[in-house]
VOGU-3710 file (C-alpha; in Angstrom, 3 decimals, decimal comma):
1> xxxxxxxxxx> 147,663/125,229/116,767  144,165/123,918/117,549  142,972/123,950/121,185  139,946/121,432/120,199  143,075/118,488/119,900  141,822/116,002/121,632  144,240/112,938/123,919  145,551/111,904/126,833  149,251/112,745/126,469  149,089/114,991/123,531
11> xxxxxxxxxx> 152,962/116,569/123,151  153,600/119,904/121,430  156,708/120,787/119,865  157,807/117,001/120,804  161,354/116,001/120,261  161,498/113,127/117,420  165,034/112,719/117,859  163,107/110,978/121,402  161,286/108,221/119,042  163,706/107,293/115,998
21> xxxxxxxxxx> 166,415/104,956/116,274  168,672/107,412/114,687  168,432/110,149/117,398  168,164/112,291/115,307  165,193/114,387/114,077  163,404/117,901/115,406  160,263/118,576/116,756  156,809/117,515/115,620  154,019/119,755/115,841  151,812/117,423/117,404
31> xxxxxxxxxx> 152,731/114,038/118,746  150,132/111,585/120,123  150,458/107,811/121,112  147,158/105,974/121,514  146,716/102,858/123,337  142,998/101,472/121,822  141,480/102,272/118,464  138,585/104,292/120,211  141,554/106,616/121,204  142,513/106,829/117,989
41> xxxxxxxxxx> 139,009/107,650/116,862  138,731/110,327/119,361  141,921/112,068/118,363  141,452/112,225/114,624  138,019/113,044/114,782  139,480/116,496/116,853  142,313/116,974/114,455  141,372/120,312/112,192  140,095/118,786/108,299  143,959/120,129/106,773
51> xxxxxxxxxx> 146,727/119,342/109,773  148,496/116,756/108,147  148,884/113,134/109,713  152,451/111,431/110,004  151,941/107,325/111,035  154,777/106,513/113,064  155,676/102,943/114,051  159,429/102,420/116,246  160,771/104,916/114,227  163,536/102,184/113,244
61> xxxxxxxxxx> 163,492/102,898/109,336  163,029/106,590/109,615  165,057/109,779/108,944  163,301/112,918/110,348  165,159/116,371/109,116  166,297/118,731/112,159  162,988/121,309/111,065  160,832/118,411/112,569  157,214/117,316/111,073  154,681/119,576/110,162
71> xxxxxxxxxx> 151,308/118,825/111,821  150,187/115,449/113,974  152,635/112,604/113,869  150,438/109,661/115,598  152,858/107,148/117,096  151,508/103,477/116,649  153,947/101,651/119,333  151,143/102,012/121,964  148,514/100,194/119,957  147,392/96,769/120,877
81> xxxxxxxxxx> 150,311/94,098/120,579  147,473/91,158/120,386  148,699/88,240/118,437  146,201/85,222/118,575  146,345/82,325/116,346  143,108/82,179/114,701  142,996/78,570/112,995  145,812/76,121/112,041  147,252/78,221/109,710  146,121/81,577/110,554
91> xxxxxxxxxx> 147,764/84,198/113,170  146,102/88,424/113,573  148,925/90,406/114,550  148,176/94,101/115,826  150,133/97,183/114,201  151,611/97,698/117,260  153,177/94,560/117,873  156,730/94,151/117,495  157,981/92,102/114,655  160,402/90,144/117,149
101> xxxxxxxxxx> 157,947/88,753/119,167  155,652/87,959/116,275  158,559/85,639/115,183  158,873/84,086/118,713  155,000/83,392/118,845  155,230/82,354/115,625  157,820/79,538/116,173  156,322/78,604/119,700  153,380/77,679/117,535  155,615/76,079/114,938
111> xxxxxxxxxx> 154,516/78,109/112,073  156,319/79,480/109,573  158,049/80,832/107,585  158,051/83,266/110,090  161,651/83,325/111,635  162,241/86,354/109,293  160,444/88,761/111,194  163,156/88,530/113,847  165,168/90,673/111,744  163,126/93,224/111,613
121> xxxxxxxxxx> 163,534/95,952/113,770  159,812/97,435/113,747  156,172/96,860/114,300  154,199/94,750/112,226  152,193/98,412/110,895  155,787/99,613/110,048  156,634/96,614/108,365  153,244/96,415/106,534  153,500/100,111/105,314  157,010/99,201/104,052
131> xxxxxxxxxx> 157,266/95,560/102,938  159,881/95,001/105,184  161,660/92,337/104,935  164,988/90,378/106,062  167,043/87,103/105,531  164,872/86,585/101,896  161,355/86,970/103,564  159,419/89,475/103,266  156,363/90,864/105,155  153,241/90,724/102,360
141> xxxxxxxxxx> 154,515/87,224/101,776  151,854/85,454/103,390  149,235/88,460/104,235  145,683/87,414/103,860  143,781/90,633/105,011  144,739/93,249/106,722  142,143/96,136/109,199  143,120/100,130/108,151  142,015/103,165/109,732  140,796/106,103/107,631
151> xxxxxxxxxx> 141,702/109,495/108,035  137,954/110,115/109,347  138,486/107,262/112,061  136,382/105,007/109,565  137,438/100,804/109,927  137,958/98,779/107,044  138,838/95,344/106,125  140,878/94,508/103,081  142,259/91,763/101,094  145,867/91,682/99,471
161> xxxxxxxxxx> 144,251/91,910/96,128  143,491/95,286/97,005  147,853/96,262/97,603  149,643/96,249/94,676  153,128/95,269/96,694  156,658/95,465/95,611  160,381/95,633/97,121  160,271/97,860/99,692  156,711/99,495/98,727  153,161/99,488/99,606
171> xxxxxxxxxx> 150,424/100,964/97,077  146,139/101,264/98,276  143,856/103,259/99,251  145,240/106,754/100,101  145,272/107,801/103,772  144,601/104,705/105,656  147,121/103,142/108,121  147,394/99,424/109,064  145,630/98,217/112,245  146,541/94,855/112,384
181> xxxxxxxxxx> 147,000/92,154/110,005  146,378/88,698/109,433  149,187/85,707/107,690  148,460/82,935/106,574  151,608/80,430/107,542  152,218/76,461/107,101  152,317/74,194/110,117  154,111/71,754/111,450  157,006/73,556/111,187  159,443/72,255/114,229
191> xxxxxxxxxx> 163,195/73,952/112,551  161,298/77,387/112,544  163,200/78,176/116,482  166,650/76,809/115,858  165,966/79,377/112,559  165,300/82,231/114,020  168,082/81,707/116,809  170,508/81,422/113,860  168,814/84,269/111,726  169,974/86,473/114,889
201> xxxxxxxxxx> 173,290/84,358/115,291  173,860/86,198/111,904  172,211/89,513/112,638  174,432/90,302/115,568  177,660/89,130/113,999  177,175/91,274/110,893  175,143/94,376/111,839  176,216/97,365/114,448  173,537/96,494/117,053  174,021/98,731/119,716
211> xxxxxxxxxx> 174,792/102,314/117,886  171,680/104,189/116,858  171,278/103,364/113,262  168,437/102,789/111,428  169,135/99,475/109,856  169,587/99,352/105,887  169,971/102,566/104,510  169,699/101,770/100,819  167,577/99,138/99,133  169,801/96,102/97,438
221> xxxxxxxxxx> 170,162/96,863/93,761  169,139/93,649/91,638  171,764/90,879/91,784  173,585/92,864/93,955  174,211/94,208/97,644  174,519/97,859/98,819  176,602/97,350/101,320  178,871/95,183/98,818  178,692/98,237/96,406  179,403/100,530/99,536
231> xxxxxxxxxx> 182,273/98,806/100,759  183,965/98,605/96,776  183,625/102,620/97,167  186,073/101,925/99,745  183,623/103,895/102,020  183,531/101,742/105,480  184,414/104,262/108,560  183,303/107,603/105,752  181,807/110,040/107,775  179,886/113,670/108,122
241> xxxxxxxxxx> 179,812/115,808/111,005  178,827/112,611/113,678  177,614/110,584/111,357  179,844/107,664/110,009  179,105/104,514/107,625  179,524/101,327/109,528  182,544/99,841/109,510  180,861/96,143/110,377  178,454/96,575/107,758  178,295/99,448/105,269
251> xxxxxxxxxx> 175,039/100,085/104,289  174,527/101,122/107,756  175,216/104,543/108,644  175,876/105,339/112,310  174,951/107,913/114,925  178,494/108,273/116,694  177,214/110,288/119,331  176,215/114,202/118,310  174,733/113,903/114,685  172,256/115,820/112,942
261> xxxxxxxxxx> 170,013/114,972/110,401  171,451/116,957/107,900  174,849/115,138/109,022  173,359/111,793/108,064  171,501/113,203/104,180  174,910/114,442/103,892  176,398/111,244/103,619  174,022/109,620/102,486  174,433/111,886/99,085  178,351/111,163/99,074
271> xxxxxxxxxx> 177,727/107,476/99,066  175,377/107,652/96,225  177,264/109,865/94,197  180,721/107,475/95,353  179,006/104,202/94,105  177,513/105,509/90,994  181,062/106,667/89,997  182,718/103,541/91,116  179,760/100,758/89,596  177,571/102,863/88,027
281> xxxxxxxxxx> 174,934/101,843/89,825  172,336/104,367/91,216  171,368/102,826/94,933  167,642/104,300/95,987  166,840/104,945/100,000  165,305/101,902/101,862  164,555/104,365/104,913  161,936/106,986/104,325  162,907/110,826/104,564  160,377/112,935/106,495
291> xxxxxxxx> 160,404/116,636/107,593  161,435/119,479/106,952  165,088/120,731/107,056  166,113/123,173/110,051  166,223/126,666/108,843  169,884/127,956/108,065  171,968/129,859/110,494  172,992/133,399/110,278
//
């Protein structure tokens, strides 16, 4: 590993089971979290031209194999959380803001819709790379222009013609990650606190807040629900090693206390191959797979 890395508070051989709400995951080569851009600037201008780069948000909608991550994995939490309102209709959100409070500013203000974001368990870059999205909103909705950093520490502005966005997916230029964002939102919108307050009414009645999880683990089919799908599989309370599906909401899947990784792709294969023999449907991953599996045993 390169001595020329450059960062205050640059880990080796760092723990991600420490950064994903899983708990789950084995070391990254390199693990930085920078707190301005020019720190960011600093440390991928000392990275070596072919160490790979991981962005890395809350690590809410992550699974990271027991091998860990090859190369850097740059952790975006410490970024700037700056959200300003920029106009009447017009709020910049940092990447590393979380997408809670950028629903509470957003329905101090009265703007909306916004009250989505509350149900969200990320940063706004997370949610940007993703699409993320919850209670029928989702987060390219109302982007206007967003700021990306290159891989050479190069800024850029771009518009959302230049994203071609879908469900759950994000398509631009290669090998740029989100600084910050900017939505456009309508005013004048007094209901947007009372929704957000019931938005997360709903959220904690129906989801296993409180167990590490990851939130959804498989995107909603169309016309359909996962977890519906799940639950017909009659696989509520299923479970590998220390991993188990929720039993409060089934496309969840649960850390019970000592799982691995490979516990958790485990069952995540069983439920796929239980639903597509029970409805025939063929349910694709919402959370992204990273790493590398840990090498086997003797």
């Amino acid at each position: 590993m390169s001595d020329s890395i450059q960062g205050r508070g640059v880990l080796r051989d760092e723990p991600m089971a420490k950064h994903t709400s899983w708990r789950v995951g084995g070391p990254a080569d390199v693990f930085y979290r920078p707190t301005s851009i020019a720190e960011l600037k600093a440390f991928l201008g000392s990275l070596p031209p072919r160490m790979p780069v991981t962005w890395f948000g809350l690590g809410s909608n992550l699974l990271v194999r027991d091998g860990g991550i090859r190369g850097a994995v740059i952790c975006t939490s410490g970024m700037p959380r700056e959200i300003e309102r920029l106009d009447a209709q017009r709020v910049r959100a940092g990447a590393g803001a979380p997408c809670a409070t950028l629903a509470r500013r957003c329905a101090r203000w009265g703007l909306g819709p916004a009250a989505f974001f509350a149900g969200i368990p990320g940063t706004v870059g997370g949610a940007l790379a993703m699409n993320a999205g919850a209670y029928g909103g989702e987060t390219w909705d109302r982007v206007e222009g967003v700021q990306t950093i290159d891989r050479g520490g190069g800024v850029k502005d771009r518009g959302r013609s230049e994203f071609t966005v879908g469900y759950r997916t994000v398509a631009g230029a290669a090998d740029e990650w989100f600084l910050n964002a900017t939505f456009r939102l309508e005013p004048g919108r007094e209901t947007e606190a009372a929704t957000m307050k019931g938005l997360l009414d709903k959220r904690t009645a129906s989801q296993p807040l409180g167990r590490p999880s990851a939130g959804s683990v498989f995107r909603n089919p169309p016309g359909d629900y996962a977890g519906r799908l799940i639950e017909d599989a009659d696989l509520k309370g299923a479970s590998k090693g220390g991993a188990m599906v929720s039993d409060k909401h089934a496309n969840f899947i649960i850390n019970t206390g000592n799982a691995t990784a490979r516990d958790i792709e485990e069952l995540i294969a069983e439920i796929r191959a239980r639903v597509r023999a029970s409805s025939g449907v063929d349910l694709e991953l919402e959370v992204r797979v990273l790493g590398e599996a840990a090498e086997a045993g003797p």
